[in-house]
C-alpha positions in Angstrom: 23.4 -150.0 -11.6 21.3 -151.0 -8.7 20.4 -148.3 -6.1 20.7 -149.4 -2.1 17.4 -148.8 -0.2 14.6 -149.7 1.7 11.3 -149.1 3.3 10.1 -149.9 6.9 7.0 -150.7 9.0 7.1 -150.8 12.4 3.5 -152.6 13.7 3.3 -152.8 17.5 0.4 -154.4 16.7 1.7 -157.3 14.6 4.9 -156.8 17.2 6.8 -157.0 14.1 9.4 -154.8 11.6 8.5 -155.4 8.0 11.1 -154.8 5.9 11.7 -154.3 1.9 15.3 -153.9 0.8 16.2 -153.0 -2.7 19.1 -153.6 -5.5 22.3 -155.0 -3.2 22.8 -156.3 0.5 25.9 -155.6 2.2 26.9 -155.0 5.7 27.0 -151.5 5.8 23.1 -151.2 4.0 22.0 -154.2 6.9 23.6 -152.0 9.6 22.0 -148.8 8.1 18.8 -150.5 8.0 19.0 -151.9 11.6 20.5 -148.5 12.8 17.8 -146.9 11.6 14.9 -148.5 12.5 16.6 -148.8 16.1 15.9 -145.3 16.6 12.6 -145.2 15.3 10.4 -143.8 18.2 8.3 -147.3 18.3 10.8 -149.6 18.4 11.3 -152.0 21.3 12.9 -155.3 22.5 11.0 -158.3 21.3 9.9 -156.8 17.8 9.5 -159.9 15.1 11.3 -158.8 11.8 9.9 -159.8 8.2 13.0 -158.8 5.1 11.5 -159.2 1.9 15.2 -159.5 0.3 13.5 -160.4 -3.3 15.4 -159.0 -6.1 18.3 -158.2 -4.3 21.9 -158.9 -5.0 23.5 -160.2 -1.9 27.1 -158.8 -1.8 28.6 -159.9 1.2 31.8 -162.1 1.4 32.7 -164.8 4.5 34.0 -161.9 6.2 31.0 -159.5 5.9 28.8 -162.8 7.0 30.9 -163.0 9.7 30.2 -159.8 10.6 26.7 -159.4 10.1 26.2 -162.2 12.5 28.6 -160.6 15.0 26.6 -157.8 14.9 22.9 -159.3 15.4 24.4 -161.2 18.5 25.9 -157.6 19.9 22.7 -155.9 18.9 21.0 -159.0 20.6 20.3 -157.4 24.5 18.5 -154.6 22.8 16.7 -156.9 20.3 15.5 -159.0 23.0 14.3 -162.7 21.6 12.1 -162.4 18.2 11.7 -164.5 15.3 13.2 -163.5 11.9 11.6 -164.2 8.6 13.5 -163.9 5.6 11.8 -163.9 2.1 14.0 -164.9 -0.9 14.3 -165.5 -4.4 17.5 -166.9 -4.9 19.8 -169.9 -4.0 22.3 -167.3 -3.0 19.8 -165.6 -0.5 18.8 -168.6 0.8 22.4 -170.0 1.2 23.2 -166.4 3.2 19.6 -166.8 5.2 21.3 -170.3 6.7 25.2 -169.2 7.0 23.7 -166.3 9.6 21.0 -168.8 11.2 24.1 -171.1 12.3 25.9 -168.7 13.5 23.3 -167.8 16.2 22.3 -168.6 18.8 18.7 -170.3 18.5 17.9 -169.0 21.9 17.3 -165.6 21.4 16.7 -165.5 17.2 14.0 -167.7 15.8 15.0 -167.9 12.0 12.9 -169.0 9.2 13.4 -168.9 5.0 11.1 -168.8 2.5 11.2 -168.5 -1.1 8.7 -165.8 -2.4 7.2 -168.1 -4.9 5.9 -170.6 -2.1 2.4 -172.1 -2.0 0.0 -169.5 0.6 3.5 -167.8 1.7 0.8 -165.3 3.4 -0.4 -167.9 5.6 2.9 -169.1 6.8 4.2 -165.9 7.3 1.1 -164.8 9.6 1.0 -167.9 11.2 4.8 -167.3 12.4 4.4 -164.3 13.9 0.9 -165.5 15.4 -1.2 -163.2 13.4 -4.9 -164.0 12.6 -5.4 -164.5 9.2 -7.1 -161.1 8.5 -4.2 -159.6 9.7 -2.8 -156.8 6.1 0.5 -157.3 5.6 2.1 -154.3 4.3 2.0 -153.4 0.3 5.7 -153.1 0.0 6.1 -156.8 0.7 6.3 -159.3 -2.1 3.9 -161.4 0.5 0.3 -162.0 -0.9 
């Protein structure tokens, strides 16, 4: 049986949440996740957010999609605007990744998908977020 989790990096110097979630995605472990690092000391409005969602199950149905994206657009005036990278491994993650993308608005969330396995995934992801290339991305990422 999979075990929920995940581990956090807020980097006001990146200006970005790193994220690594583990075994299966539903709403409630998104909103725990988002809850959480919400009332981390260091967060603030315009923070970019990384998910390495590799290895993960998704297990959300229409409804909990539905939802999810309801809730980013409500948590939206604390969020400020940010870009979102998700990092993926499956058809299925990708396919959620572009459900939620439509149903926001591109004004205030910049989204952007990649598959773990994609040639200098590193660079891409830094050069998103405007990072020099230097820049360490956190160990609990998949992202070399």
């Amino acid at each position: 049986m999979a075990t929920t989790g995940y581990k956090y990096k807020i980097d006001l110097v990146a200006n970005c949440i790193f994220v690594k979630h583990y075994g299966s995605i539903t709403f409630d472990s998104l909103r725990e996740r988002s809850n959480d690092a919400g009332a981390h000391p260091d967060h603030r409005p315009g923070l970019n957010r990384v998910l390495d969602l590799t290895g993960c199950s998704i297990e959300i149905d229409p409804a909990g999609i539905r939802a999810v994206a309801g809730y980013i657009k409500e948590q939206s005036a604390l969020r400020g605007t940010y870009t979102e990278i998700l990092i993926v491994d499956s058809a299925l993650a990708f396919g959620f990744g572009r459900v939620i993308s439509g149903l926001l608005d591109e004004n205030f969330v910049r989204y952007l998908i990649f598959y773990a396995d994609a040639p200098n995934l590193g660079v891409e992801v830094k050069k998103a977020l405007s990072l020099n290339d230097e820049y360490l991305l956190p160990e609990f990422l998949i992202i070399q």
